[in-house]
N, C-alpha and C positions, 0 to 999 in steps of 0.2 A: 491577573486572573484571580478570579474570589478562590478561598480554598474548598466550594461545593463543584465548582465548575470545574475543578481541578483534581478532586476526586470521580467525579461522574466522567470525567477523560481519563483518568487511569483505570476507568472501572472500563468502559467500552474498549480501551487499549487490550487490558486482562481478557475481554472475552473474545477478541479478534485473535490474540495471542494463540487462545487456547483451541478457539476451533483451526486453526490454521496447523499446530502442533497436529489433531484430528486428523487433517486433512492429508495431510502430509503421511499418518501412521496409514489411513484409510488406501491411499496413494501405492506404500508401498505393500501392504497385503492385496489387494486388488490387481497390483502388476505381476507381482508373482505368482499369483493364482492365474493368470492367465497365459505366464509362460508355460506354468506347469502343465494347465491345461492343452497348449498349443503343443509343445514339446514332446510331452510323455503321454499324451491320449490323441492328438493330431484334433484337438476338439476346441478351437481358439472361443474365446468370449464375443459378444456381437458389440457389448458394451464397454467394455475398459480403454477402450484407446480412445472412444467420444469423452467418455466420464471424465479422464484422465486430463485432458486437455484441457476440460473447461478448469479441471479443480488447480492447474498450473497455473494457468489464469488467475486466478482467486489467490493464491499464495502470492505470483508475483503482485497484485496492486494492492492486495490488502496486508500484507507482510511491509508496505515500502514504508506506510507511517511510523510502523513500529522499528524499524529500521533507521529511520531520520532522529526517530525521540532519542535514541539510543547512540544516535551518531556513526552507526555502525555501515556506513555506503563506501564504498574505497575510496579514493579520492588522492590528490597531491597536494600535502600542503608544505612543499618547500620553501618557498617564496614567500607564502602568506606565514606562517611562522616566524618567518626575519622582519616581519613589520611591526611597528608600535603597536601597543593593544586598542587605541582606539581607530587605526587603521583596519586591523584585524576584524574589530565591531562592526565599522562601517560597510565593509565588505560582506558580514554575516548578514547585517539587516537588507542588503540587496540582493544577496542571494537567495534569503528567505520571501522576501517581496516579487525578485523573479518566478520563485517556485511556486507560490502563491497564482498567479497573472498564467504561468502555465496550467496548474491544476484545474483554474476554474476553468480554461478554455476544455479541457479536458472533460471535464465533469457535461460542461454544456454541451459538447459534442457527442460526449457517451449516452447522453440523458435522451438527445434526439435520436442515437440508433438505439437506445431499446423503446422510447416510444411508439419509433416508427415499425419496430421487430414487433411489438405488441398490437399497435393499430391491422397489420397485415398479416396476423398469426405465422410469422415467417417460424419457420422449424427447420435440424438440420433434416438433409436429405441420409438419412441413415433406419435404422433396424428401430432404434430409441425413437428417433424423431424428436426432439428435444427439445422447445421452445426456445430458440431465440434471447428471450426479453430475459431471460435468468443469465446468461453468460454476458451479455452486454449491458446487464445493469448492474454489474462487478464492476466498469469502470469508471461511472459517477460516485459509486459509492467508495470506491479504493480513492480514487482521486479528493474526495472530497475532504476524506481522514488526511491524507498526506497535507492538502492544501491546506488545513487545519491545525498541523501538525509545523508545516515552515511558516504562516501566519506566528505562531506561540515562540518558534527561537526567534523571527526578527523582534518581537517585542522583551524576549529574554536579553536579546544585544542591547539595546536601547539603553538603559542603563550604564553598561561597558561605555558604550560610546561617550557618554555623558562625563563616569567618572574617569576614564582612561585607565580601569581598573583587565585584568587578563582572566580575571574570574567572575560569578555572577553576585549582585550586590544584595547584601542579607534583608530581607525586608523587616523593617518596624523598627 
């Protein structure tokens, strides 16, 4: 990967980061104003639990690439630990390949419900009414960064594999 292409991806990483940090701050003031409202004035919000949900949405798919660059998904690696490093590789570059082959399926199936949410002004049936096409085109786009995101570690293993090195091999 050139190192512009490489910056312009940590630069969209930084700004999914940060709104997502947003959302999450937005998330919890908004929930709590409308316990307080429901609680201590019997006066609930008409909007925070639709808002709410979509913005859950939005953290889980668009949080998951920045979550994968970072390594950070739970996972078991008992087994793959006790294997040679370029087992280890080999294993990465398919897992990343897999994730890749699931994302796009994802991306392309997301892309037809919110075309189809926008071709048919589908809206929730609620107080907001909501559009549709905003909360279902979170998962082309969440999907797209993630599938972009395991596309970049299977070709970071590639090299591993290559040298049968356990770490990534220094360019230049």
């Amino acid at each position: 990967m050139t190192a512009s292409a490489t910056r312009s991806w940590d630069g969209l990483m930084a700004v999914l980061r940060w709104t997502s940090m947003a959302v999450l701050v937005f998330m919890m003031v908004s929930i709590c104003y409308d316990a307080i409202m429901r609680y201590a004035f019997a006066a609930p919000t008409s909007w925070s639990l639709e808002i709410n949900s979509f913005l859950l949405v939005y953290l889980a798919v668009i949080g998951a690439a920045e979550a994968q660059r970072h390594d950070a998904h739970i996972r078991i690696t008992f087994f793959k630990d006790k294997l040679p490093p370029r087992s280890r590789a080999a294993i990465d570059i398919v897992t990343g390949l897999l994730g890749v082959v699931f994302c796009a399926i994802l991306v392309w199936r997301g892309g037809i419900m919110a075309l189809q949410a926008y071709e048919y002004s589908e809206r929730v049936s609620s107080s907001l009414g909501t559009p549709m096409v905003f909360p279902y085109a979170l998962l082309p786009i969440g999907f797209a960064t993630l599938g972009l995101q395991f596309l970049m570690d299977a070709a970071r293993a590639l090299p591993r594999l290559r040298h049968g090195l356990d770490e990534e091999v220094p360019h230049g």
